[in-house]
N, C-alpha and C positions, 0 to 999 in steps of 0.2 A: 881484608877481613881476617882478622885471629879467630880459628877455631876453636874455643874451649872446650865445646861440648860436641855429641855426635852428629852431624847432619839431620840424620836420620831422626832424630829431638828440637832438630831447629822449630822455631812459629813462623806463621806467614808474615812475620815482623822482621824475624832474622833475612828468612828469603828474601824478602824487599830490602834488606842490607846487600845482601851478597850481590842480587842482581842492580842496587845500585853501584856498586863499586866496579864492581865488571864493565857495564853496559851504562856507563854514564850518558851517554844521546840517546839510548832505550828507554832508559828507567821507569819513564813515566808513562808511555804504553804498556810496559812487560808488567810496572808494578798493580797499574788497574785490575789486567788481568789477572795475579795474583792475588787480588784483593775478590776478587769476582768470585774467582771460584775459588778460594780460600786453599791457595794451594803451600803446602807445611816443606818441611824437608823431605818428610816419608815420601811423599806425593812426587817432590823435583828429582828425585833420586829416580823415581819408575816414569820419569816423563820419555815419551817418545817422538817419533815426527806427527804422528798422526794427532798428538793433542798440540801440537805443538799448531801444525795448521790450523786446529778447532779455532786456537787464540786468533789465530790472524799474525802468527808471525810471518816474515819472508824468507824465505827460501835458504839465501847468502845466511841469514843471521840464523838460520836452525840450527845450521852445522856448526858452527863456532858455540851456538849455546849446547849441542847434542856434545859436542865434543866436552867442552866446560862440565858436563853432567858428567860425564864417564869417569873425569879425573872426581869429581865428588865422590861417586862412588868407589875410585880405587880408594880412595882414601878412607872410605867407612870399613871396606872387607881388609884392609893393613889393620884400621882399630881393632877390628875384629878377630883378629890373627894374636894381633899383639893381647886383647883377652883371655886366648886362651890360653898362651905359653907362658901368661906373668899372671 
């Protein structure tokens, strides 16, 4: 998935993008769940294990999606850096 815009701006449409292309044998659990609780960028960027369990994820696939969120987030506070100095 091409980022054009901030994460942090994504819709729970883009998310169900991103976690389709990631997690293509997830998809369609993770995207329920994001359909469920309406979860945005703002929302994936502060997800942790503890909501993560809420979802019913397992355990193996937090880490890979915890770890997947962190590179999300470096990559909004790089945006965010590069805001200030240009």
């Amino acid at each position: 998935m091409v980022v054009s815009k901030r994460i942090s701006y994504w819709t729970v449409a883009e998310v169900f993008e991103w976690v389709r292309e990631q997690y293509p044998s997830q998809s369609k659990a993770l995207q329920q769940a994001i359909a469920k609780h309406a979860i945005s960028g703002r929302v994936l960027l502060r997800m942790k294990k503890e909501q993560l369990n809420r979802l019913g994820m397992e355990s193996k696939l937090q880490q890979e999606f915890l770890r997947d969120v962190l590179l999300l987030r470096i990559q909004e506070e790089l945006e965010n850096l590069n805001n200030i100095y240009y």
